[in-house]
C-alpha positions in Angstrom: 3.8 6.1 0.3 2.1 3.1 0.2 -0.9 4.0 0.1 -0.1 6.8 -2.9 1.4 3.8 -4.7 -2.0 1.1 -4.0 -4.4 4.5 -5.3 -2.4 4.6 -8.6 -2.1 1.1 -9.4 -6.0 1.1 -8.5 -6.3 4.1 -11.2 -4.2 2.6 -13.5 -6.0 -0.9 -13.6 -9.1 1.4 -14.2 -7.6 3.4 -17.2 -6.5 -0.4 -18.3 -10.3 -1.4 -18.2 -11.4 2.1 -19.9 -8.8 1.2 -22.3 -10.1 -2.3 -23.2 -13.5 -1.3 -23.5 -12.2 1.4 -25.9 -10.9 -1.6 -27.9 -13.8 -3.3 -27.8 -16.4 -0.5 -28.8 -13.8 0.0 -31.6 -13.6 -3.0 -32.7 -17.5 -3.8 -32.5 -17.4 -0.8 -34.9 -15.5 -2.1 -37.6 -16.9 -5.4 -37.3 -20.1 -3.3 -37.7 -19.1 -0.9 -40.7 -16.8 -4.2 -42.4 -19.7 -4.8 -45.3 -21.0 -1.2 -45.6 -19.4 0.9 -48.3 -16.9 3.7 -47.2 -13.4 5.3 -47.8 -10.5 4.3 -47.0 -8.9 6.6 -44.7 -12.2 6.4 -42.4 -11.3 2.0 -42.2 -7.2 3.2 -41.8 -8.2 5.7 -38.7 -10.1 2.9 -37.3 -6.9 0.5 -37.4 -4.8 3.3 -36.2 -7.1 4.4 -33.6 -7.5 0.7 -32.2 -3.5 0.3 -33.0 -2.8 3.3 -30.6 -5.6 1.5 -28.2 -3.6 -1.4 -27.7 -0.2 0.4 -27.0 -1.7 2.7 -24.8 -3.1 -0.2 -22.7 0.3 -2.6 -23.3 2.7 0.9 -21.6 -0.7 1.1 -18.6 0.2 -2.9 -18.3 3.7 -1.9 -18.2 3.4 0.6 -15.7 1.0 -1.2 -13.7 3.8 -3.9 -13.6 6.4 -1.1 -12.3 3.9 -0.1 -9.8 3.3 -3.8 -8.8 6.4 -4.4 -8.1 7.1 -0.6 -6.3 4.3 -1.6 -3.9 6.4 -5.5 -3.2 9.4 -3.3 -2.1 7.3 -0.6 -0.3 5.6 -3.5 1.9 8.6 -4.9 2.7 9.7 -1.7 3.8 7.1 -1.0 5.9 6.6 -4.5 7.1 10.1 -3.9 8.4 9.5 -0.4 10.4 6.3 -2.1 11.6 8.3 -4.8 13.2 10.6 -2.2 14.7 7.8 -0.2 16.2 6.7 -3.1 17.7 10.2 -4.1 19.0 10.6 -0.5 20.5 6.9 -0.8 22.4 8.0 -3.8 23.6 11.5 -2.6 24.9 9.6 0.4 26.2 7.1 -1.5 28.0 9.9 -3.5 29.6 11.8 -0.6 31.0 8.7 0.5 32.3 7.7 -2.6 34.2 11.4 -3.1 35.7 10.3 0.9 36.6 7.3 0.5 37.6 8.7 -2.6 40.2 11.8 -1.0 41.3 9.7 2.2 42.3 7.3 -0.3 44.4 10.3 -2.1 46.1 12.1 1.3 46.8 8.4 2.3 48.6 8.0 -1.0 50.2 11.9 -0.7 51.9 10.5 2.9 53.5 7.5 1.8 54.6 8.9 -1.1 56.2 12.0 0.9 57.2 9.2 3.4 59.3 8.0 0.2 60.9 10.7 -0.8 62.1 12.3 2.7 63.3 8.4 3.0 65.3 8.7 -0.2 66.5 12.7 0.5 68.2 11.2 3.3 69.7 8.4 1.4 71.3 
């Protein structure tokens, strides 16, 4: 999940670039066609295109924002199982050890109980 949520907020920081660069270039452009003569609906598509421009890029900030803070909760989330997990492997290799020595002891006591029966009979 987390790493779903870090690839979109990397795609929509790109679209958030594209999308100022689009702003730019359109910009540049009216700067660039400001003195020359043309009609008037050609100079009002130009505002309205760099008008929808910058609310596309304010609702990518937006969602970036919501993705932002999805990714905060996420981490903490998986910061939390992570610390779990570790808690479990630790538990796990506990049990294991006191195992692991009661299984040595339990050999050790009939090895030293075969001694000693050998050594009664001697």
């Amino acid at each position: 999940m987390l790493q779903k949520i870090l690839c979109e907020i990397a795609q929509t920081r790109e679209a958030v670039a594209r999308t100022e660069a689009a702003i730019a270039e359109a910009d540049a452009s009216r700067q660039a066609n400001l003195f020359k003569p043309s009609i008037g609906r050609n100079l009002h598509a130009v505002y309205e295109e760099i008008k929808e421009l910058k609310q596309n890029k304010k609702n990518l900030e937006e969602q970036l924002e919501k993705l932002e803070q999805l990714r905060d909760r996420q981490l903490v989330i998986y910061e939390k199982a992570r610390r779990d997990r570790e808690m479990l492997t630790e538990m796990h290799e506990e049990k294991r050890s006191a195992y692991e020595s009661d299984l040595a002891r339990l050999e050790q006591k009939a090895v030293d109980d075969n001694y000693i029966a050998r050594r009664g009979r001697i």
